[in-house]
N, CA and C atoms as a LAMMPS dump frame, in Angstrom:
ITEM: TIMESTEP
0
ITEM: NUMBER OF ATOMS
315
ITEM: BOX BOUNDS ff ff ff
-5.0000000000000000e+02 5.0000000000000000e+02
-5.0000000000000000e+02 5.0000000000000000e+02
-5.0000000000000000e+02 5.0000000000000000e+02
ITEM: ATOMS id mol type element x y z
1 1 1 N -43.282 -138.235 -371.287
2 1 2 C -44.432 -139.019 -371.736
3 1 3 C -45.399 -139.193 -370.573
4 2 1 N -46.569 -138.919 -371.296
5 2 2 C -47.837 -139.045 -369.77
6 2 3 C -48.191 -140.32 -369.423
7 3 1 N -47.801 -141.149 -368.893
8 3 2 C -47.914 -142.679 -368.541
9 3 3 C -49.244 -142.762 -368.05
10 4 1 N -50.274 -141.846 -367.545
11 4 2 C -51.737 -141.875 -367.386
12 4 3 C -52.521 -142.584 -368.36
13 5 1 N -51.566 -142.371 -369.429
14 5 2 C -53.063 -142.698 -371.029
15 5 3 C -52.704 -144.041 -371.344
16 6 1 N -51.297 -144.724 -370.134
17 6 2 C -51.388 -146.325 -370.888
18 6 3 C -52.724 -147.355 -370.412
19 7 1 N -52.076 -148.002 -371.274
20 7 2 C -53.266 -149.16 -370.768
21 7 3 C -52.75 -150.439 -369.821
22 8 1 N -53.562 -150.511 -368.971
23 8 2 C -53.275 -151.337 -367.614
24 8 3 C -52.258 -152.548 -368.241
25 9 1 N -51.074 -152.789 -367.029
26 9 2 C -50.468 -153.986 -367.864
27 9 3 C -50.898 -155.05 -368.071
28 10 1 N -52.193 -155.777 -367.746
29 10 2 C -53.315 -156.889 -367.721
30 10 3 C -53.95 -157.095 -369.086
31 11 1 N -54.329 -155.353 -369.473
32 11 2 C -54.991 -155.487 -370.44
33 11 3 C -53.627 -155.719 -372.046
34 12 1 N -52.633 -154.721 -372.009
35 12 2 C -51.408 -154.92 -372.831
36 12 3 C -51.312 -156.214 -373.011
37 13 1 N -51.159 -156.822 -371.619
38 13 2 C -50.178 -158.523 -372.032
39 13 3 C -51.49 -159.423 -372.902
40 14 1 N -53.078 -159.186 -372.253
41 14 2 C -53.75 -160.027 -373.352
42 14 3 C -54.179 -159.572 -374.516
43 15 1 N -54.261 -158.489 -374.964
44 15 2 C -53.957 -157.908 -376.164
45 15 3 C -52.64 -158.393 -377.169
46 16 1 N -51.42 -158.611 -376.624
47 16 2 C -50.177 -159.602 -377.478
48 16 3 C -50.515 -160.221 -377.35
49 17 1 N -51.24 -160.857 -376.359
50 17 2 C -51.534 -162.905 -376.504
51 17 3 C -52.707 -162.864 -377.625
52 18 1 N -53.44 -162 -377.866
53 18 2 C -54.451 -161.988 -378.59
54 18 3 C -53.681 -161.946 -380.385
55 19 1 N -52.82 -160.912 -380.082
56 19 2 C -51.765 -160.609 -381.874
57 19 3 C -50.937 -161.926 -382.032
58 20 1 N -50.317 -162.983 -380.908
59 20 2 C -49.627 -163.714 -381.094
60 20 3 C -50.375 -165.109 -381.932
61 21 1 N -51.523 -164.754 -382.192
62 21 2 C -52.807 -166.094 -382.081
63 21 3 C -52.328 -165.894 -383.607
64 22 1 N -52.322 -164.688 -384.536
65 22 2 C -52.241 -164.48 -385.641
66 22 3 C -51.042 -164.592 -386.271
67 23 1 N -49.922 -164.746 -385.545
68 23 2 C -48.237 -165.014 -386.06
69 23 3 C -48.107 -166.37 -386.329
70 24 1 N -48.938 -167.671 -386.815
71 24 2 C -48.705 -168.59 -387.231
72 24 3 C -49.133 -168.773 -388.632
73 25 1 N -48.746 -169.035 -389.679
74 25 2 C -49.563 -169.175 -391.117
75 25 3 C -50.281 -170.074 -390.921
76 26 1 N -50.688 -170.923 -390.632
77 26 2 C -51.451 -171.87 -390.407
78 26 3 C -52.88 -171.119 -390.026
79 27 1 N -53.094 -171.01 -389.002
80 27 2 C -53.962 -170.046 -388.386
81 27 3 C -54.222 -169.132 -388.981
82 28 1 N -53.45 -168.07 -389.706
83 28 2 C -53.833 -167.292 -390.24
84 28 3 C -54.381 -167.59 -391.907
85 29 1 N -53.883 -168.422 -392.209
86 29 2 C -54.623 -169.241 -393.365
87 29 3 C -55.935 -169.679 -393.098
88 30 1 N -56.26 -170.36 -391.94
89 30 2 C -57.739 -170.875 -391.583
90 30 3 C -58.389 -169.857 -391.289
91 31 1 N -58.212 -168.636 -390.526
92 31 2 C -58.95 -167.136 -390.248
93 31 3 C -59.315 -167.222 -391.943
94 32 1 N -58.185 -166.389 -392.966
95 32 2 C -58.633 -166.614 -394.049
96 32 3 C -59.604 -166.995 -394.809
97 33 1 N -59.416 -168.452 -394.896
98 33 2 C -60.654 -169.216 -394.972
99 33 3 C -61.89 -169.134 -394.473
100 34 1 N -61.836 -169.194 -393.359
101 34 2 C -63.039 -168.657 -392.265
102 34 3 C -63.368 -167.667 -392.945
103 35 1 N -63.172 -166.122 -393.042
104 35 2 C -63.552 -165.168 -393.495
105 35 3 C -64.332 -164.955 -394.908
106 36 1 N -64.195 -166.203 -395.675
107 36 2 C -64.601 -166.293 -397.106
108 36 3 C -66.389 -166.818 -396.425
109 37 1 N -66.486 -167.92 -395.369
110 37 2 C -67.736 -168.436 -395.024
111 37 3 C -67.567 -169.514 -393.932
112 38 1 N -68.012 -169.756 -393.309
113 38 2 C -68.125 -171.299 -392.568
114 38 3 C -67.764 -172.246 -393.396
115 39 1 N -66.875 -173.229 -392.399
116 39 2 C -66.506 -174.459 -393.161
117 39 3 C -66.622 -175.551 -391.746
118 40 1 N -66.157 -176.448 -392.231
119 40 2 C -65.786 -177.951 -391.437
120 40 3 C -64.346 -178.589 -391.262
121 41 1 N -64.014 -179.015 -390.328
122 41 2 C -62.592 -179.566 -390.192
123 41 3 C -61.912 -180.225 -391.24
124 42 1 N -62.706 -180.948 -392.171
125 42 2 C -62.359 -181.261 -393.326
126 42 3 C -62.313 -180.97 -394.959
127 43 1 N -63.35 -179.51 -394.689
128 43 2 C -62.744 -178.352 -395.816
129 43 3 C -61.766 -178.08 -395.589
130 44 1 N -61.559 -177.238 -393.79
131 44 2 C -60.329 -176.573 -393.659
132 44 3 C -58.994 -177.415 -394.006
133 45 1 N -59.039 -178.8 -393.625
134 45 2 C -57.688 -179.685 -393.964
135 45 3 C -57.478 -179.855 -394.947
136 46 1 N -58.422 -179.975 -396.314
137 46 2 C -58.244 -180.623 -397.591
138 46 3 C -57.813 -178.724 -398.182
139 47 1 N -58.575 -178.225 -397.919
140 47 2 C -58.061 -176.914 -398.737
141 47 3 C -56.515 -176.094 -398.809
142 48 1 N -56.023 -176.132 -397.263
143 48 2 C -55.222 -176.018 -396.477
144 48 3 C -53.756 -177.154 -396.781
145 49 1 N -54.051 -178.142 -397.445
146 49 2 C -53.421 -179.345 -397.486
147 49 3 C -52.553 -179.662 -396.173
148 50 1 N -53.298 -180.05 -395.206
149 50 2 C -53.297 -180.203 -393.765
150 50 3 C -54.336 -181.352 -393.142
151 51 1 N -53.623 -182.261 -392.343
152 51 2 C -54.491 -183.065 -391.765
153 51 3 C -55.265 -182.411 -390.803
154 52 1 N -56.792 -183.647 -390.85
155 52 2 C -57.514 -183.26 -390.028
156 52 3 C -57.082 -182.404 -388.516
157 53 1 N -56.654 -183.618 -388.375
158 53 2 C -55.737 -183.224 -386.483
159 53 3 C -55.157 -182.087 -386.214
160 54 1 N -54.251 -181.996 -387.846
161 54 2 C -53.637 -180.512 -387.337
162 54 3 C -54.355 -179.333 -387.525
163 55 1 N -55.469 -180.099 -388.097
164 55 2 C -56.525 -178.535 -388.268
165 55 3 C -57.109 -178.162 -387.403
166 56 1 N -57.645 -179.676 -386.475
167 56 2 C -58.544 -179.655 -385.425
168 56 3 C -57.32 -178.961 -384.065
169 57 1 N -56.198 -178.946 -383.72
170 57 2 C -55.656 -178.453 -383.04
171 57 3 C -55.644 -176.936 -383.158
172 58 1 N -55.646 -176.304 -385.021
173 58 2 C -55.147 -174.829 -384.54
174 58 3 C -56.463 -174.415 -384.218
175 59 1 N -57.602 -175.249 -384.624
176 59 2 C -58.973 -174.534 -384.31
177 59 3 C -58.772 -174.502 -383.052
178 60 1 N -58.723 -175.249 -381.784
179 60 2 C -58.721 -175.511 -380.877
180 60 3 C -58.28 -174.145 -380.305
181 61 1 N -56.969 -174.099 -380.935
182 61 2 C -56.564 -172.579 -380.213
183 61 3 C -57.31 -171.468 -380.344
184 62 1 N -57.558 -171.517 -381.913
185 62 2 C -58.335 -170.483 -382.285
186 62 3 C -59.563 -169.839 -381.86
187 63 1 N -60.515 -171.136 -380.88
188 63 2 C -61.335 -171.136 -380.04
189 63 3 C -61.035 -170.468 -379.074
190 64 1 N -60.09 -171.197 -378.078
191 64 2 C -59.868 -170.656 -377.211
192 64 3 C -59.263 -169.109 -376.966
193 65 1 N -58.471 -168.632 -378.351
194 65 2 C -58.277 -166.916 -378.448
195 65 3 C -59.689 -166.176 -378.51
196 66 1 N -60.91 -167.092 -378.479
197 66 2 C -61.878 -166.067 -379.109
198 66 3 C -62.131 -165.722 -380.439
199 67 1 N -61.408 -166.144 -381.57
200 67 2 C -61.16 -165.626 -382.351
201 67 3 C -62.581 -166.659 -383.719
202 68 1 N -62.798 -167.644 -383.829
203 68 2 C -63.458 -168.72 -384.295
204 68 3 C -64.513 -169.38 -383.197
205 69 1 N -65.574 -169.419 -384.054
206 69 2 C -67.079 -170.016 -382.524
207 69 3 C -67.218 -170.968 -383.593
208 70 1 N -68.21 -172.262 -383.118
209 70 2 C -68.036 -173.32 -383.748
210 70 3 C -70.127 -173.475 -383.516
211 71 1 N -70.627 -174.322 -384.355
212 71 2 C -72.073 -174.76 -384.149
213 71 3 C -71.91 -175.948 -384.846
214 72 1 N -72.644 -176.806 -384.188
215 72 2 C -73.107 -178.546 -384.598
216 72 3 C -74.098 -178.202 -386.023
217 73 1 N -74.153 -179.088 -386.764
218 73 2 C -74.919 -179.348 -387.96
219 73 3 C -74.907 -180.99 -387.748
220 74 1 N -75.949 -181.679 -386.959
221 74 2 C -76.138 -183.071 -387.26
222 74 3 C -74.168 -183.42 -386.568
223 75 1 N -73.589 -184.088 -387.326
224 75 2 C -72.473 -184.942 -386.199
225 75 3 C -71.278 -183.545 -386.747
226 76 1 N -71.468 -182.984 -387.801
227 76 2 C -70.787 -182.145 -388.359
228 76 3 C -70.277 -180.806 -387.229
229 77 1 N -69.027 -180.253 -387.005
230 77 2 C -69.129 -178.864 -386.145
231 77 3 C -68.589 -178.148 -387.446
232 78 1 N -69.285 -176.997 -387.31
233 78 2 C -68.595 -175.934 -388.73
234 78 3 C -68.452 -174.918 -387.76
235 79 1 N -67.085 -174.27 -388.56
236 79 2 C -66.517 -173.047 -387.971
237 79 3 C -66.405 -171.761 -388.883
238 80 1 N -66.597 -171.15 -387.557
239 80 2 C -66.849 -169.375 -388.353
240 80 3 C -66.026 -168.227 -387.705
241 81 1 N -65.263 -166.934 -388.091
242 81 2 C -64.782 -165.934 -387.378
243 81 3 C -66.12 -165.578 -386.233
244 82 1 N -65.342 -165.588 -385.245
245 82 2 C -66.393 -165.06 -384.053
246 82 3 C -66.909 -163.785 -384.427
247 83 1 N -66.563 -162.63 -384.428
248 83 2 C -67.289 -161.682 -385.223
249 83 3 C -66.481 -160.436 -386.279
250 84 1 N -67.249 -159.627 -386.72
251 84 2 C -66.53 -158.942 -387.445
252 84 3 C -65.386 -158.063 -387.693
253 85 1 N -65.226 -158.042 -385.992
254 85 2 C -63.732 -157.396 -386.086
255 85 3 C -62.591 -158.516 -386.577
256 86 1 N -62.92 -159.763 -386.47
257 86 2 C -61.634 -160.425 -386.755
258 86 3 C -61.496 -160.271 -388.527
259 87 1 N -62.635 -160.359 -389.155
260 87 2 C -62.775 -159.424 -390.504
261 87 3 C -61.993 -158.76 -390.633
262 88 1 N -62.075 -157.742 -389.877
263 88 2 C -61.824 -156.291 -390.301
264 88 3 C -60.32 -156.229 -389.782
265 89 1 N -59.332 -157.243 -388.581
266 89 2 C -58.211 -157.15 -388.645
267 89 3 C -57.769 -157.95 -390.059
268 90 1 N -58.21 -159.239 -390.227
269 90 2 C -57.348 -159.275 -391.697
270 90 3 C -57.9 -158.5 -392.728
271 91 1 N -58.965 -157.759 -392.763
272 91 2 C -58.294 -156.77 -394.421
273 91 3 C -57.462 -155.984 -393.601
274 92 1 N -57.772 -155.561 -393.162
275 92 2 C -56.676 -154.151 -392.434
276 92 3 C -55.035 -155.52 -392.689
277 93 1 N -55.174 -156.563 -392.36
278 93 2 C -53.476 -157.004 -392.274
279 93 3 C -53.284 -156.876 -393.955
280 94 1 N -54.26 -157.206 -394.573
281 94 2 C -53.977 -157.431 -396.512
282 94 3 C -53.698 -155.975 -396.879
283 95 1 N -54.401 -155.069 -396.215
284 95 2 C -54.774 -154.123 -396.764
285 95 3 C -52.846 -153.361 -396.588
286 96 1 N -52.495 -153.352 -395.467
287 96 2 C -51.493 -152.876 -394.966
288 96 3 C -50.479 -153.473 -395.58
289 97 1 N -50.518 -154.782 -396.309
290 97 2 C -49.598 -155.504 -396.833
291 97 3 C -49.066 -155.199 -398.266
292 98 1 N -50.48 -155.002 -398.878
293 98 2 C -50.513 -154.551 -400.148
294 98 3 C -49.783 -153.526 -400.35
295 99 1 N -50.448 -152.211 -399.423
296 99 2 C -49.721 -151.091 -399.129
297 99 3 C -48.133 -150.915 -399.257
298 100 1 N -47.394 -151.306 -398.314
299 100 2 C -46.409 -150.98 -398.279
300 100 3 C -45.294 -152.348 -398.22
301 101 1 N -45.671 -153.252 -398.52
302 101 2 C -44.356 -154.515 -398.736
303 101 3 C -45.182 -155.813 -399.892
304 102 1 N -46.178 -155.409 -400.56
305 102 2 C -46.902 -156.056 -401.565
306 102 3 C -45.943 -155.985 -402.815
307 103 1 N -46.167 -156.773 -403.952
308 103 2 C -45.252 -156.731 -405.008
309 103 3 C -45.907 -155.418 -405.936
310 104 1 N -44.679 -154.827 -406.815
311 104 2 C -44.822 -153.572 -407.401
312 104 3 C -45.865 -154.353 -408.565
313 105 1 N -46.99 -152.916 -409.206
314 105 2 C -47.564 -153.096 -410.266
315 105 3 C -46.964 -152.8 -411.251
């Protein structure tokens, strides 16, 4: 194997820290959500059936992966997928799901 074509171990390890952001249902429920449109800490909790706090925490992370950017509206912060690749990893995760471990038609 040509070990030339890997990718630096810097870049590997934050690339898993980046996939690990998505191994919680929680989080990946609010991406979800997110992906339908912008919401507020208290769409995401009431929809989610999740308290505020615990919503406001996975955002928190979710921020900090990069993954969700946030803008003020008056006292309101609404949150959105940072950009379209995070889109395009969950259809690709639905899409892949459907595919091959989705329930038979």
């Amino acid at each position: 194997m040509d070990m030339t074509n890997l990718l630096p171990e810097e870049e590997v390890t934050d690339i898993a820290d980046f996939f690990k952001v998505f191994g919680d249902p929680t989080r990946l429920k609010i991406l979800y959500l997110l992906d339908e449109g912008e919401a507020n800490v208290n769409t995401i909790s009431s929809s989610l059936g999740i308290s505020p706090s615990v919503a406001s925490q996975h955002l928190k992370l979710l921020r900090v992966a990069r993954l969700v950017r946030w803008r003020k509206d008056g006292k309101n912060v609404i949150y959105s997928l940072n950009d379209e690749h995070i889109s395009r990893i969950l259809n690709l995760g639905t899409e892949h799901y459907e595919e091959t471990i989705g329930p038979e038609v």
